[in-house]
Wavefront OBJ file of the C-alpha trace (Angstrom):
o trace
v -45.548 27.413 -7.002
v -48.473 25.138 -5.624
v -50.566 26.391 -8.273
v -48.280 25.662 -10.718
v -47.921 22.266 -10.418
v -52.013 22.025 -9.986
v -52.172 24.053 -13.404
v -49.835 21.125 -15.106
v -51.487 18.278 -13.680
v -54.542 19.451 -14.581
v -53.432 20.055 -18.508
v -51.194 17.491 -18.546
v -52.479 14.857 -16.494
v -50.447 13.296 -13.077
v -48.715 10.006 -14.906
v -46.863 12.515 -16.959
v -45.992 15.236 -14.022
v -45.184 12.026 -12.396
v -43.052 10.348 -15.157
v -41.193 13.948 -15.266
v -40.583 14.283 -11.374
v -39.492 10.749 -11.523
v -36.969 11.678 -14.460
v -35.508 14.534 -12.668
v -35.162 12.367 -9.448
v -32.679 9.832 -11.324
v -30.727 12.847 -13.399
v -30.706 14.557 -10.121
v -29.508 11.153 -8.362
v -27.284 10.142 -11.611
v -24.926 13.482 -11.331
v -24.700 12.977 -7.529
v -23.309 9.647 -7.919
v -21.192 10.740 -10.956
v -19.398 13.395 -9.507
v -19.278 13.032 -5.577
v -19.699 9.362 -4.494
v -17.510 7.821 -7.876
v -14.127 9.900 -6.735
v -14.403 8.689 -3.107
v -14.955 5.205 -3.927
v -12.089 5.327 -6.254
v -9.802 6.380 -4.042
v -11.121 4.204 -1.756
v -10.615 0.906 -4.020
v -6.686 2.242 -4.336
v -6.568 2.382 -0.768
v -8.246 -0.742 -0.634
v -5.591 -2.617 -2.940
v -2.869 -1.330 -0.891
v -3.840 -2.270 2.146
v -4.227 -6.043 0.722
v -0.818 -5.813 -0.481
v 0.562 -4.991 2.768
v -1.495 -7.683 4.347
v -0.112 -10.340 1.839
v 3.581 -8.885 2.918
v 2.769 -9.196 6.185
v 1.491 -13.125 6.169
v 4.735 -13.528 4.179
v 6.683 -11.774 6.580
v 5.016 -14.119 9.525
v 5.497 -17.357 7.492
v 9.177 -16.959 7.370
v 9.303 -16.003 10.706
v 7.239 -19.013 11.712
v 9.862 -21.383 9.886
v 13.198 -19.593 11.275
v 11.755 -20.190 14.286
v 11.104 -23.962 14.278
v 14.418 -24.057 12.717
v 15.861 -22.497 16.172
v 13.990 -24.697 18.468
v 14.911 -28.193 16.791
v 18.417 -26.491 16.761
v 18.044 -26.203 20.545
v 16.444 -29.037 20.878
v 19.457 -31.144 18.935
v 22.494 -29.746 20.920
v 19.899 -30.294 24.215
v 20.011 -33.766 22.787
v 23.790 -33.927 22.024
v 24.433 -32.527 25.488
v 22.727 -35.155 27.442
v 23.643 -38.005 25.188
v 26.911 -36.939 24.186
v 28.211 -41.342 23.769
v 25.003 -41.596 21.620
v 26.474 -42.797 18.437
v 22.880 -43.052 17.078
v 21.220 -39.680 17.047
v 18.117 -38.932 15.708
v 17.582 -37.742 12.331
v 15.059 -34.748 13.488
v 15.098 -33.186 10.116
v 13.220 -36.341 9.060
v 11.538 -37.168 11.592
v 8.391 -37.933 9.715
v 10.372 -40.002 7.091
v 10.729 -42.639 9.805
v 7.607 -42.713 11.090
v 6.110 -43.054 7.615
v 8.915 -45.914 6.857
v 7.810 -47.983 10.123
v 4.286 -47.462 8.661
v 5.309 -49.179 5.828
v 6.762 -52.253 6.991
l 1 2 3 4 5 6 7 8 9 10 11 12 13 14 15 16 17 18 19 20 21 22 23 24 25 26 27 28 29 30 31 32 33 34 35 36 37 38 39 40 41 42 43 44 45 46 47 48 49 50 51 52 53 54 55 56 57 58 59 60 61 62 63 64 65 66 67 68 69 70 71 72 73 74 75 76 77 78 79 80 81 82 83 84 85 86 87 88 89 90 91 92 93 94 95 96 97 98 99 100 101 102 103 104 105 106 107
């Protein structure tokens, strides 16, 4: 085998046993990649894509959560306002309680 390769670089000349092991290299490389690594990364990517999706149901899912429960608390808080004030003729608007603040900004 060793002599081989000494018999073609001596008739040939190395830069083209080179440029030939270097060509074999990147086919040999090329149908790796082709046929195991491509598969695995496409499955992968589907994987991938679901996994986002579930993430973006999730946030979702924890968004509306988020807002029925600050609806609950000011709903607590409001009857724990009605029941210690319950002569108070002027009760707070707390669904706009920003409104206000931004009106008395204003004038």
């Amino acid at each position: 085998m060793t002599s081989d390769i000494v018999d073609a670089i001596n008739r040939y000349g190395f830069p083209v046993i080179a440029a030939g092991g270097m060509g074999y290299f990147i086919y040999y490389v090329w149908t790796w990649v082709t046929t195991d690594i491509k598969p695995v990364l496409s499955e992968a990517n589907t994987v991938l894509i679901a996994l986002i999706d579930r993430i973006r149901m999730l946030d979702n899912d924890l968004i509306r959560l988020n807002q029925k429960v600050n609806i609950v608390l000011m709903l607590r808080h409001k009857e724990l306002y009605d029941a210690l004030n319950p002569d108070n003729k002027d009760q707070p608007n707390l669904m706009h309680q920003d409104n206000e603040k931004s009106k008395d900004a204003v004038k």
